[in-house]
Gaussian input, Z-matrix of N, CA and C with variables (Angstrom, degrees):
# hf/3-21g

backbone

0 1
 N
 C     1     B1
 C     2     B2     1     A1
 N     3     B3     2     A2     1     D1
 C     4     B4     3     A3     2     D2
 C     5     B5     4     A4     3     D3
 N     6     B6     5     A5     4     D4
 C     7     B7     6     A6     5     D5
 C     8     B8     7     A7     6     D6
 N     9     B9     8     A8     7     D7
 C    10    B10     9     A9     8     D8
 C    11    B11    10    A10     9     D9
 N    12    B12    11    A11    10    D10
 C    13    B13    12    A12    11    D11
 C    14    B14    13    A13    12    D12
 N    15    B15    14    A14    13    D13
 C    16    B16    15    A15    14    D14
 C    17    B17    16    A16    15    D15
 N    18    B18    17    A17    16    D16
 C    19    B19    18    A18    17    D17
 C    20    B20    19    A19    18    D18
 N    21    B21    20    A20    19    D19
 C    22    B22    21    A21    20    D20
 C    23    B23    22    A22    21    D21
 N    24    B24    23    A23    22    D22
 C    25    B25    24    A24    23    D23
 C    26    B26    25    A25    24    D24
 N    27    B27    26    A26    25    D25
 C    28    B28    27    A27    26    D26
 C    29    B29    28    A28    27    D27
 N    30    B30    29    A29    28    D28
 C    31    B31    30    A30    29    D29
 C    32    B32    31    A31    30    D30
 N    33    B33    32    A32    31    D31
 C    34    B34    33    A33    32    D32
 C    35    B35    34    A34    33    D33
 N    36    B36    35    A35    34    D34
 C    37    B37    36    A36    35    D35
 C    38    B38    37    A37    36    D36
 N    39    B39    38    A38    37    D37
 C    40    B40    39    A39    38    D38
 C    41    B41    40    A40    39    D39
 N    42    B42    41    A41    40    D40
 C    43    B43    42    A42    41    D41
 C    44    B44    43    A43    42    D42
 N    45    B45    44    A44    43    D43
 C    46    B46    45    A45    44    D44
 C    47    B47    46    A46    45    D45
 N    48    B48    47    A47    46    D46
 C    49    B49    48    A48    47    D47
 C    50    B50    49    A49    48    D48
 N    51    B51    50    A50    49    D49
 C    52    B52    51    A51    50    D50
 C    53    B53    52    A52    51    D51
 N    54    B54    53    A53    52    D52
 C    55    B55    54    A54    53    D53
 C    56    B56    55    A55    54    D54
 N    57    B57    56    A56    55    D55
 C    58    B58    57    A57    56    D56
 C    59    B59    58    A58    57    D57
 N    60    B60    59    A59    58    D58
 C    61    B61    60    A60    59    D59
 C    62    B62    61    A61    60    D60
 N    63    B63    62    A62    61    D61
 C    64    B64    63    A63    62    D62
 C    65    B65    64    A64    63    D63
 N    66    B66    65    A65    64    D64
 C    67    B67    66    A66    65    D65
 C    68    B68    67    A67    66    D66
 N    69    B69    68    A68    67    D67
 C    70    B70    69    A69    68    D68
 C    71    B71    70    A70    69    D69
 N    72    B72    71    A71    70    D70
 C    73    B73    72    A72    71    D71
 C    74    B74    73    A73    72    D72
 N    75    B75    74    A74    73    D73
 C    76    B76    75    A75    74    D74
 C    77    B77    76    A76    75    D75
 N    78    B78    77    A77    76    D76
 C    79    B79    78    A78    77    D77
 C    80    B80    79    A79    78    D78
 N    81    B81    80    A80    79    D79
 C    82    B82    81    A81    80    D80
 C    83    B83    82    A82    81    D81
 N    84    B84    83    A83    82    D82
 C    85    B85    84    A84    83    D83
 C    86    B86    85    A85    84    D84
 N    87    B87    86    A86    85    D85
 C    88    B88    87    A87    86    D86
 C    89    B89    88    A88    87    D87
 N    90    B90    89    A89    88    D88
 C    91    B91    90    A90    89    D89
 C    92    B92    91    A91    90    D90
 N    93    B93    92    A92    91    D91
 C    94    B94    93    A93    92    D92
 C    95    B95    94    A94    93    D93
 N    96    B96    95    A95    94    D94
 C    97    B97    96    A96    95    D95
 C    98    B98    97    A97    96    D96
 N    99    B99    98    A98    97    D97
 C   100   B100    99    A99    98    D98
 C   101   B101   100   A100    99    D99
 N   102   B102   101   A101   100   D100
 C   103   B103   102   A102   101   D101
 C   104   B104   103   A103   102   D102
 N   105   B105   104   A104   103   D103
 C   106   B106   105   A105   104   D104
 C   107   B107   106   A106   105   D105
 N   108   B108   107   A107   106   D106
 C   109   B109   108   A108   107   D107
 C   110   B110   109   A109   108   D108
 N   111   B111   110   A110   109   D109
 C   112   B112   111   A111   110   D110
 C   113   B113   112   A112   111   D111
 N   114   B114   113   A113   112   D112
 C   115   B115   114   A114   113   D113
 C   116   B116   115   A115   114   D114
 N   117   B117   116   A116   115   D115
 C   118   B118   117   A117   116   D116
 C   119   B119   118   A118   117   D117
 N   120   B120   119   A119   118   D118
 C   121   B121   120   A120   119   D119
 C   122   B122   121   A121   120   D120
 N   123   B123   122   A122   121   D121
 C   124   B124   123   A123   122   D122
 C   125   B125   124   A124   123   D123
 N   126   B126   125   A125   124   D124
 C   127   B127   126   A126   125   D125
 C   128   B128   127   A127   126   D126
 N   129   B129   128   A128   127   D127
 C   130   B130   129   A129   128   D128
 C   131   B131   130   A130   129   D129
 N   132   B132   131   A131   130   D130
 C   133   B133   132   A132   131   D131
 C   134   B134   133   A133   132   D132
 N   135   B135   134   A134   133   D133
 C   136   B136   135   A135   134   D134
 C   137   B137   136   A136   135   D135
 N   138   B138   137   A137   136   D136
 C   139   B139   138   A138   137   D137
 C   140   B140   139   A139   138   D138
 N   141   B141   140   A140   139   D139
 C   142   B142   141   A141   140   D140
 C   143   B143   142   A142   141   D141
 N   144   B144   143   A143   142   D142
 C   145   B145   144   A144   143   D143
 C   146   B146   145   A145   144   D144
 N   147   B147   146   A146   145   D145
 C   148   B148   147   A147   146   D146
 C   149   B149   148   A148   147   D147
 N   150   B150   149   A149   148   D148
 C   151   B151   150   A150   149   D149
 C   152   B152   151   A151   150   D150
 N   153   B153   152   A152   151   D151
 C   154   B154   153   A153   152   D152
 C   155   B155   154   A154   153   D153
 N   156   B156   155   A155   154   D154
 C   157   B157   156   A156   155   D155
 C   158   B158   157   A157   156   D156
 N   159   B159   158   A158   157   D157
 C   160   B160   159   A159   158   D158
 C   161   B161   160   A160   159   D159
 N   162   B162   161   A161   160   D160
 C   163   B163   162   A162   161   D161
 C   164   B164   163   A163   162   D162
 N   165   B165   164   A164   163   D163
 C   166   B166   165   A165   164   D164
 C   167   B167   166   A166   165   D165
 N   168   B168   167   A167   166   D166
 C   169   B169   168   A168   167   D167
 C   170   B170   169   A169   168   D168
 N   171   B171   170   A170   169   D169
 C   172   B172   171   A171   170   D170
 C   173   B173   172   A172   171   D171
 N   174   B174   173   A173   172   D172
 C   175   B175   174   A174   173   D173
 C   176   B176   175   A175   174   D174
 N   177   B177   176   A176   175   D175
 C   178   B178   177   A177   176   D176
 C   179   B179   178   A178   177   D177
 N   180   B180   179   A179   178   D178
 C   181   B181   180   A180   179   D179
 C   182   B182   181   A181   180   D180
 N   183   B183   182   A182   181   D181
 C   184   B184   183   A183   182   D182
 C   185   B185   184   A184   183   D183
 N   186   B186   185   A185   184   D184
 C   187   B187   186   A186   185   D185
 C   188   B188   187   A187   186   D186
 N   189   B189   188   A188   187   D187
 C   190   B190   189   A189   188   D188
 C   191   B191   190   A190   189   D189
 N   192   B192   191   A191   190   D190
 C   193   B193   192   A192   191   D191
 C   194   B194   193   A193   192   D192
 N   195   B195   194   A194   193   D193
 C   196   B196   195   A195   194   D194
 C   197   B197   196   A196   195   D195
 N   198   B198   197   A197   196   D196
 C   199   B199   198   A198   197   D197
 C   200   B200   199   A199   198   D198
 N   201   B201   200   A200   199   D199
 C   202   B202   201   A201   200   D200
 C   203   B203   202   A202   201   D201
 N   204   B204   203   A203   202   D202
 C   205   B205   204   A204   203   D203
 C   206   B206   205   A205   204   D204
 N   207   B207   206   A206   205   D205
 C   208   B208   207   A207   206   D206
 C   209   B209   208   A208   207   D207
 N   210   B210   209   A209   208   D208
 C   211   B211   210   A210   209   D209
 C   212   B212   211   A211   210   D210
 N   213   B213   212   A212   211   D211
 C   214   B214   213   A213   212   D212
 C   215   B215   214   A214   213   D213
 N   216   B216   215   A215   214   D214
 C   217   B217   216   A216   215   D215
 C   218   B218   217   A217   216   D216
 N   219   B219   218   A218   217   D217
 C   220   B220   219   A219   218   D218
 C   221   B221   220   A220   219   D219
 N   222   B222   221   A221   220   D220
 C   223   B223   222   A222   221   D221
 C   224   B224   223   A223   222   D222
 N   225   B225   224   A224   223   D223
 C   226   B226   225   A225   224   D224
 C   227   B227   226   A226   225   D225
 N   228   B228   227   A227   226   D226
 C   229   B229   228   A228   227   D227
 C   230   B230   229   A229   228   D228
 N   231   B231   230   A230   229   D229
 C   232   B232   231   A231   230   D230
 C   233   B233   232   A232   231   D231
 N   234   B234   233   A233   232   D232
 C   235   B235   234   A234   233   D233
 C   236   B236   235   A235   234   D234
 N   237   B237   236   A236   235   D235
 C   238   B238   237   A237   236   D236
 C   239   B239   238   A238   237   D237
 N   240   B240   239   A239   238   D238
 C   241   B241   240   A240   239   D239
 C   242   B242   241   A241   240   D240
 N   243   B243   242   A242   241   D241
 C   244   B244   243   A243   242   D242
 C   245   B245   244   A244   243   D243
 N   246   B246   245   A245   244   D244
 C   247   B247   246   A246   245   D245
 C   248   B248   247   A247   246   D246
 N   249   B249   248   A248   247   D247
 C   250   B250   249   A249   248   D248
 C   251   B251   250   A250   249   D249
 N   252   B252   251   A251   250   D250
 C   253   B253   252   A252   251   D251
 C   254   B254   253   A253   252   D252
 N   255   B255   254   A254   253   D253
 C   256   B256   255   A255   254   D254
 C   257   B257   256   A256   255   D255
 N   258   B258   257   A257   256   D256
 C   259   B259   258   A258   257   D257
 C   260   B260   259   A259   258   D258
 N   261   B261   260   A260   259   D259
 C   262   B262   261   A261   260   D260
 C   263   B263   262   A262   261   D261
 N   264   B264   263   A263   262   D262
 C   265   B265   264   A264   263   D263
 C   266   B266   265   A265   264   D264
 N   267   B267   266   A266   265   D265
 C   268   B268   267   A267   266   D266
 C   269   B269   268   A268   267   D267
 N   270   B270   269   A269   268   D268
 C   271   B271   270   A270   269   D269
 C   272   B272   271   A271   270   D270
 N   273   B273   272   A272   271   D271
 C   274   B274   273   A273   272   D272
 C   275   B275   274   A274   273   D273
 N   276   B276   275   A275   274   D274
 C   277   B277   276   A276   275   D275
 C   278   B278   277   A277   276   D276
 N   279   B279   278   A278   277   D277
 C   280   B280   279   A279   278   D278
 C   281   B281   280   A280   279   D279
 N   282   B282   281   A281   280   D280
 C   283   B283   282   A282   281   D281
 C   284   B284   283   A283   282   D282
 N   285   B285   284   A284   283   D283
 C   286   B286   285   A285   284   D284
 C   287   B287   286   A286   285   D285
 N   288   B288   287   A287   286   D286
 C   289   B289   288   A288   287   D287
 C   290   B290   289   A289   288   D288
 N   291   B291   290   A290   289   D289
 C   292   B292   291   A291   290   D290
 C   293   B293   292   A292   291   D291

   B1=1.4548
   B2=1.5205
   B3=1.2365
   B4=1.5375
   B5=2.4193
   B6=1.3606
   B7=1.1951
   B8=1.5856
   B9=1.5666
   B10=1.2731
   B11=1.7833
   B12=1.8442
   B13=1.1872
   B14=1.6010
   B15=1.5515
   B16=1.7196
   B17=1.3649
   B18=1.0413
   B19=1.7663
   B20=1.3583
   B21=1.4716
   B22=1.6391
   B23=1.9557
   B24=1.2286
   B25=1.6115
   B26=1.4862
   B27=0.8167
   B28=1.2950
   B29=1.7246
   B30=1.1011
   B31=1.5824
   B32=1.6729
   B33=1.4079
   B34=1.1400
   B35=2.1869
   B36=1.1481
   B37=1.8415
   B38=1.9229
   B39=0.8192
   B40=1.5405
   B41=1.6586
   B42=1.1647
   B43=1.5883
   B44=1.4413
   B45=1.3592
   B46=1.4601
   B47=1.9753
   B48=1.0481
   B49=1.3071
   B50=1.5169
   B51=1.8240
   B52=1.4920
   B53=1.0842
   B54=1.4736
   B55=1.2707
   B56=1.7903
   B57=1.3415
   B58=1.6463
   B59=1.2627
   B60=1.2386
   B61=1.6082
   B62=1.4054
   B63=1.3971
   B64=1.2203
   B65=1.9286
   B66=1.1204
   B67=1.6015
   B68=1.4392
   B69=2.0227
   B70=1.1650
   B71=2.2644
   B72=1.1537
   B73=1.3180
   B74=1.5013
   B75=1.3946
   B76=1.0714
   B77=1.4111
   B78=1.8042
   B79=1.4620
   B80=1.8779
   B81=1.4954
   B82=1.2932
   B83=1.8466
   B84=1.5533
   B85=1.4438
   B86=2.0036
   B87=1.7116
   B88=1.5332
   B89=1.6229
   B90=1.1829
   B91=1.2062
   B92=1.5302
   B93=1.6406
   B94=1.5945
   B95=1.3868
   B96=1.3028
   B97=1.5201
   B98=1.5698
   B99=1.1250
   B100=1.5417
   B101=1.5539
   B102=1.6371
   B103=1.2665
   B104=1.6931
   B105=0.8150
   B106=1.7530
   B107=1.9852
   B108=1.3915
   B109=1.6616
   B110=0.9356
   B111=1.4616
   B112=1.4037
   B113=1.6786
   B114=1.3873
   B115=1.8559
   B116=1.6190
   B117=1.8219
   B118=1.6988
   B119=1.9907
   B120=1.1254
   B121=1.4184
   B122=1.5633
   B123=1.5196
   B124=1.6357
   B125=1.8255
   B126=1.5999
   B127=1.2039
   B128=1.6357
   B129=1.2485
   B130=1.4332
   B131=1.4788
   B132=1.3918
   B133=1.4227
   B134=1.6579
   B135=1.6304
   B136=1.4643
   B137=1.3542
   B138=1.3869
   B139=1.6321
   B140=1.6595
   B141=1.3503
   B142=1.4512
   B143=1.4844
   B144=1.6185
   B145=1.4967
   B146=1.4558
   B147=0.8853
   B148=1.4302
   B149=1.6217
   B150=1.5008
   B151=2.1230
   B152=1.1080
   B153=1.3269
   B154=1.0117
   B155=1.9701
   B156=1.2386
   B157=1.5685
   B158=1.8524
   B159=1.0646
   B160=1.7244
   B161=1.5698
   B162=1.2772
   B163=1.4059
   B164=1.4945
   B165=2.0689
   B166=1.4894
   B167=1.4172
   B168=1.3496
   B169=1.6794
   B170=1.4473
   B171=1.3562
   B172=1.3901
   B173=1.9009
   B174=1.1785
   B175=1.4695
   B176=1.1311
   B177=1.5138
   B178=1.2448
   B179=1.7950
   B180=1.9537
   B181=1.2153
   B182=1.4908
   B183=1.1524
   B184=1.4854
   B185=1.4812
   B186=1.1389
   B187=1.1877
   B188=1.6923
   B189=1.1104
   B190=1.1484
   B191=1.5993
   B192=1.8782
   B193=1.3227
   B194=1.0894
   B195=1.6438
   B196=1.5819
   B197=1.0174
   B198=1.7573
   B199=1.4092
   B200=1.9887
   B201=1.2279
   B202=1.6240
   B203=2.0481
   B204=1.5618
   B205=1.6005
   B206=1.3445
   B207=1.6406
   B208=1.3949
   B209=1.3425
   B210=1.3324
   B211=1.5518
   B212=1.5381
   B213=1.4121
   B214=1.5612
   B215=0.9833
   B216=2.0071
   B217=1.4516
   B218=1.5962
   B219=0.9124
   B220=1.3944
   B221=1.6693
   B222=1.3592
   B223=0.9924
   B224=1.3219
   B225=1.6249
   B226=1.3811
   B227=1.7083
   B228=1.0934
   B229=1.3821
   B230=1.3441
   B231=0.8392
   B232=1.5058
   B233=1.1009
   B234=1.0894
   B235=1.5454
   B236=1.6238
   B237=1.4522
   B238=1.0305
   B239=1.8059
   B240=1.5851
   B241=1.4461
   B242=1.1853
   B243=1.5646
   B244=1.5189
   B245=1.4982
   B246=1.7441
   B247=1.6616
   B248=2.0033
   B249=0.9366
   B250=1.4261
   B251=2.0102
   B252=0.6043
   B253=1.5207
   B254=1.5726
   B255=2.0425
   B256=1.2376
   B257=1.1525
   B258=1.5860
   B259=1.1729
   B260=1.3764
   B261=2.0793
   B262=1.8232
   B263=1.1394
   B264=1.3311
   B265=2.2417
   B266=1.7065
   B267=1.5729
   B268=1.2982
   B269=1.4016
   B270=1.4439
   B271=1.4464
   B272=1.3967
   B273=1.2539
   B274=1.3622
   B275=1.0638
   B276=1.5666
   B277=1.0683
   B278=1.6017
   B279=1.1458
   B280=1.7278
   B281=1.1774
   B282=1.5428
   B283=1.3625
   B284=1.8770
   B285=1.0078
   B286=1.8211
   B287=1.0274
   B288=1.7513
   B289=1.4637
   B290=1.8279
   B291=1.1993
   B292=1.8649
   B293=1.5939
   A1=108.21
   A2=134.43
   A3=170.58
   A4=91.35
   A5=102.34
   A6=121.18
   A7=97.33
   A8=136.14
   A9=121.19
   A10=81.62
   A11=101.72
   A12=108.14
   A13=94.07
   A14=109.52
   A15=125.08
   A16=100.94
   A17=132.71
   A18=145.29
   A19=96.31
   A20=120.66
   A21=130.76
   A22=81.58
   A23=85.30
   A24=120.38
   A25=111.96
   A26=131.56
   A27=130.32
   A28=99.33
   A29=129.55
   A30=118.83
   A31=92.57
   A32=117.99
   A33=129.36
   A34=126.03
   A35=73.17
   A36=70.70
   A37=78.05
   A38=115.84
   A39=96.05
   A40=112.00
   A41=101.52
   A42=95.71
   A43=141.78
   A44=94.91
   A45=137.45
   A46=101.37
   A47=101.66
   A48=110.30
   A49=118.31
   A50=124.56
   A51=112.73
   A52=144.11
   A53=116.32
   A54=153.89
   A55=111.38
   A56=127.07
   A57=103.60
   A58=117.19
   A59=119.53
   A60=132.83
   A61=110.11
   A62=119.48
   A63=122.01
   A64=91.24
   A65=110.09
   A66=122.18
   A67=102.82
   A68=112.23
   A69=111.76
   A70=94.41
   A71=118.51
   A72=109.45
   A73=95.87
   A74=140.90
   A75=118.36
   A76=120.00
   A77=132.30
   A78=126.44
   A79=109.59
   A80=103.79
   A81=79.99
   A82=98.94
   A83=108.34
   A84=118.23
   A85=100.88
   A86=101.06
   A87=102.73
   A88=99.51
   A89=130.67
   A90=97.43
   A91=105.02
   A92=123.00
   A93=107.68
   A94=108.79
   A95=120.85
   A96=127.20
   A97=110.03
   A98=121.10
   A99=125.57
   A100=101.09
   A101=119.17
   A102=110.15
   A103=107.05
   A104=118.73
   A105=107.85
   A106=88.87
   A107=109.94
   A108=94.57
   A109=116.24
   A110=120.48
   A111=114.66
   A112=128.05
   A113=84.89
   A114=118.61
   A115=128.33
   A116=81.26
   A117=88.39
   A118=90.60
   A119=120.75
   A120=128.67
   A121=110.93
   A122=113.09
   A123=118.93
   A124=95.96
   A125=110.27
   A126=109.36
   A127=102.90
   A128=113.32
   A129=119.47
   A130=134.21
   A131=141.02
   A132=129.46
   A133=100.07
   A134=95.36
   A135=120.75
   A136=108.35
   A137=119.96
   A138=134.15
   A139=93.77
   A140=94.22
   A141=104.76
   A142=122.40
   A143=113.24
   A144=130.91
   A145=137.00
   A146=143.79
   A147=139.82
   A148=107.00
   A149=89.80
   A150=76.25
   A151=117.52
   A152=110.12
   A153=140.61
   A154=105.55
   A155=108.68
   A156=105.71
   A157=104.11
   A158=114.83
   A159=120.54
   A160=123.43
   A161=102.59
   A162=99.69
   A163=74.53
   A164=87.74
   A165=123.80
   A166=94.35
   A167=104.06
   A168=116.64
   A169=101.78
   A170=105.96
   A171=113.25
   A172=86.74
   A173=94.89
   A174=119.57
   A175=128.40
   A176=140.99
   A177=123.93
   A178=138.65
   A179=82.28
   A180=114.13
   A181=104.86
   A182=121.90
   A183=114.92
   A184=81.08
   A185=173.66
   A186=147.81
   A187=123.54
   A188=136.35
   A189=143.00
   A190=116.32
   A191=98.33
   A192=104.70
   A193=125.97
   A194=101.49
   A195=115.43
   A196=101.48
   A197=118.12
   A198=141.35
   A199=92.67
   A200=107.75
   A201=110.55
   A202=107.42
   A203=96.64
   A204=99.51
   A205=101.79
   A206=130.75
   A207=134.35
   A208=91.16
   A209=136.36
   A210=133.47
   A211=103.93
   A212=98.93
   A213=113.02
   A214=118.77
   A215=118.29
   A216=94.87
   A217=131.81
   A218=126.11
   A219=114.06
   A220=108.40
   A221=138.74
   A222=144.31
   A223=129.37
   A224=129.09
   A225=114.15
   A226=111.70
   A227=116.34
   A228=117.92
   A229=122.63
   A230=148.72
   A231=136.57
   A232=134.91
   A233=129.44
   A234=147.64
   A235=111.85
   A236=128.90
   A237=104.60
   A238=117.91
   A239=134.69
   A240=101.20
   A241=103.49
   A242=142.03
   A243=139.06
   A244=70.48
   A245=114.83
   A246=134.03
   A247=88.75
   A248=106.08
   A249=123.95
   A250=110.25
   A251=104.06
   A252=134.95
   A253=63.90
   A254=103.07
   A255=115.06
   A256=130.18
   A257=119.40
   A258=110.14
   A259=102.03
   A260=128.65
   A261=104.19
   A262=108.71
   A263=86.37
   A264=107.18
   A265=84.65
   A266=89.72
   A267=103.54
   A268=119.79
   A269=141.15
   A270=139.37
   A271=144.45
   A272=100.06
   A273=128.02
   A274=121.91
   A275=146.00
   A276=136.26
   A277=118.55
   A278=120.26
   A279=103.37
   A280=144.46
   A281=106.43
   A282=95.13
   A283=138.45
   A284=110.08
   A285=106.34
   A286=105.36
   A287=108.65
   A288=125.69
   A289=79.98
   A290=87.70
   A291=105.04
   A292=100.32
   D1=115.48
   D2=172.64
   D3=33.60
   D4=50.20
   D5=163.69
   D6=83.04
   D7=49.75
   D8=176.33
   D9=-127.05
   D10=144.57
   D11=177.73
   D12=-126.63
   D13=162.44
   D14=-175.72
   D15=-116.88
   D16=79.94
   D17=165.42
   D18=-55.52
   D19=131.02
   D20=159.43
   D21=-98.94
   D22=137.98
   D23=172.89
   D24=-83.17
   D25=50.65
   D26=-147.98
   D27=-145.02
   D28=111.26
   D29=-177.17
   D30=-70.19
   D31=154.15
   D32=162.15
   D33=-87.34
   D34=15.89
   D35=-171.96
   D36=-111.03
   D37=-59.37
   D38=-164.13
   D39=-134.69
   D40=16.81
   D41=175.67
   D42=103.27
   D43=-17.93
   D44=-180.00
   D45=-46.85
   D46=116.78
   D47=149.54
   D48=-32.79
   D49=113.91
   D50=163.31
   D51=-133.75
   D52=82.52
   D53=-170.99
   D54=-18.44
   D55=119.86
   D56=161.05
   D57=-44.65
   D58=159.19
   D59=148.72
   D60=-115.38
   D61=131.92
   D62=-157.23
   D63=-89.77
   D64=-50.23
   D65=-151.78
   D66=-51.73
   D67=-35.39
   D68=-156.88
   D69=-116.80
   D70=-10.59
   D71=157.23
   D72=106.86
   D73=38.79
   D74=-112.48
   D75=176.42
   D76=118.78
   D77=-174.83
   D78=-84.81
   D79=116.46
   D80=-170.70
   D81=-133.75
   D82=127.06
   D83=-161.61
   D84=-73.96
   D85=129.71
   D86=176.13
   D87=-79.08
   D88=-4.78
   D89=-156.52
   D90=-114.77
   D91=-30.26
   D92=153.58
   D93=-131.46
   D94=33.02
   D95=155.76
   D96=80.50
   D97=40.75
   D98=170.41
   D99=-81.48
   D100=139.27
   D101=177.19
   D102=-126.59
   D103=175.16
   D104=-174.23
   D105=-155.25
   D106=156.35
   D107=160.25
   D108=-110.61
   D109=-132.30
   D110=-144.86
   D111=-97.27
   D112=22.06
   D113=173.40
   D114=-154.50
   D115=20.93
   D116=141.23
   D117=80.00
   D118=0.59
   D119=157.68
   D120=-58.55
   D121=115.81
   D122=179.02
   D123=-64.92
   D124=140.86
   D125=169.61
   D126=-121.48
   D127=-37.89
   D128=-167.92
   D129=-162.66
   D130=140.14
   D131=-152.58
   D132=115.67
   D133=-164.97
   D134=-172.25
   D135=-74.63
   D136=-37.74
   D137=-141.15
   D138=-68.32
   D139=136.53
   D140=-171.46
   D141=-91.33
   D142=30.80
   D143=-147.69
   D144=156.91
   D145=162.23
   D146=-179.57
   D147=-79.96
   D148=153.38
   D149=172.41
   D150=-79.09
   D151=156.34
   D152=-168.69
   D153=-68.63
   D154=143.19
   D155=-173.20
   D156=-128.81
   D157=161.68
   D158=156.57
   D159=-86.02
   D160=169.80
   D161=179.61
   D162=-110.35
   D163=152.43
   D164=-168.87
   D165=-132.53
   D166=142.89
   D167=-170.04
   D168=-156.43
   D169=143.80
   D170=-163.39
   D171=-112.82
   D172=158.07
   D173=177.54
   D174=-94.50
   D175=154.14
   D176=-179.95
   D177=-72.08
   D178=-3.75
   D179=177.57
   D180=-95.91
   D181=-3.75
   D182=169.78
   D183=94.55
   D184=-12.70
   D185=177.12
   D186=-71.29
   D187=159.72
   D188=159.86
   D189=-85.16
   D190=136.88
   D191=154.94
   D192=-174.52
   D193=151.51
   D194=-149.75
   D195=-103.23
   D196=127.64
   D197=-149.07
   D198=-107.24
   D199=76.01
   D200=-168.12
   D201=-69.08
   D202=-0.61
   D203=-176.47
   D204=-93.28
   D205=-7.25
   D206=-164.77
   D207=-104.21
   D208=141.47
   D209=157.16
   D210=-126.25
   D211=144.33
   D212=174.18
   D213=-119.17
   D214=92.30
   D215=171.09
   D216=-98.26
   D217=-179.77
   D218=-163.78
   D219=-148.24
   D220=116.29
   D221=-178.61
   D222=-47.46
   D223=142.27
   D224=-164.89
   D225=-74.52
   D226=155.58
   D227=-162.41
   D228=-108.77
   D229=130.30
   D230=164.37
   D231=-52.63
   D232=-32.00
   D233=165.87
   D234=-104.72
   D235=120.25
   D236=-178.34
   D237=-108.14
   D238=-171.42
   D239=-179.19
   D240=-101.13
   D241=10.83
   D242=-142.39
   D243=-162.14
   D244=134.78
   D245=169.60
   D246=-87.59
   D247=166.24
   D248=-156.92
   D249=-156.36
   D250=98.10
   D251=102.19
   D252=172.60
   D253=134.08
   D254=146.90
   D255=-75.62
   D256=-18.53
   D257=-176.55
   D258=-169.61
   D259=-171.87
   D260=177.48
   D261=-42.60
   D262=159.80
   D263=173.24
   D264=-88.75
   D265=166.78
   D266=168.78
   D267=-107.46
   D268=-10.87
   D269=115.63
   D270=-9.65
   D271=-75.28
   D272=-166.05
   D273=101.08
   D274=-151.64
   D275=154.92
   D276=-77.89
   D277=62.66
   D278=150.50
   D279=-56.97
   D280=-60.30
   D281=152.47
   D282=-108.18
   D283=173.19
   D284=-177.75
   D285=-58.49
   D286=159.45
   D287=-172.60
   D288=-110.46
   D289=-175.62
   D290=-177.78
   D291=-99.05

C-alpha cells in the first residue's frame, strides 16, 4: 500500500527477536547473527530467508492496517533492493556471511 511495508521482527531461523541497528541501516539477529537490511532483505547468517512481512491494507477511510494474521514470506534473494551493511553492525560477526 502506496510503498509502506509491515516487517515481523522476528528472525526466521529461530525466532529470535530482530532489533534495528541504527549504525549499520539494518535488522540484525543477537542470537545467531542473521542480518537482513533495511527492508527486511536476508543478507547474511543462518536465516533461511528474508523476513517475513504482513499484509497492509488501506481503508476506505484512508487509514492503514496491518493484517498480523496474514504472513508473507518471501525467499532469500540474490540481488537485493537496499545495499547493506551501511555502516558497523551492531553484533559483530556471530554468525557467517555467505
Amino acid at each position: 500500500v502506496g510503498g509502506v511495508m509491515a516487517l515481523w521482527q522476528r528472525c526466521v531461523h529461530l525466532g529470535c527477536r530482530v532489533p534495528w541497528c541504527q549504525p549499520s541501516q539494518g535488522f540484525e539477529c543477537p542470537c545467531h547473527g542473521s542480518k537482513y537490511n533495511s527492508i527486511g532483505e536476508y543478507y547474511a547468517g543462518p536465516a533461511p530467508r528474508n523476513l517475513d512481512r504482513f499484509v497492509v491494507e488501506e481503508t476506505s477511510a484512508g487509514e492503514l492496517v496491518i493484517k498480523t494474521g496474514s504472513i508473507i514470506q518471501t525467499p532469500r534473494s540474490l540481488q537485493r533492493s537496499v545495499s547493506y551493511p551501511q555502516g558497523p553492525s551492531c553484533i559483530g560477526a556471530i554468525g557467517g556471511g555467505e
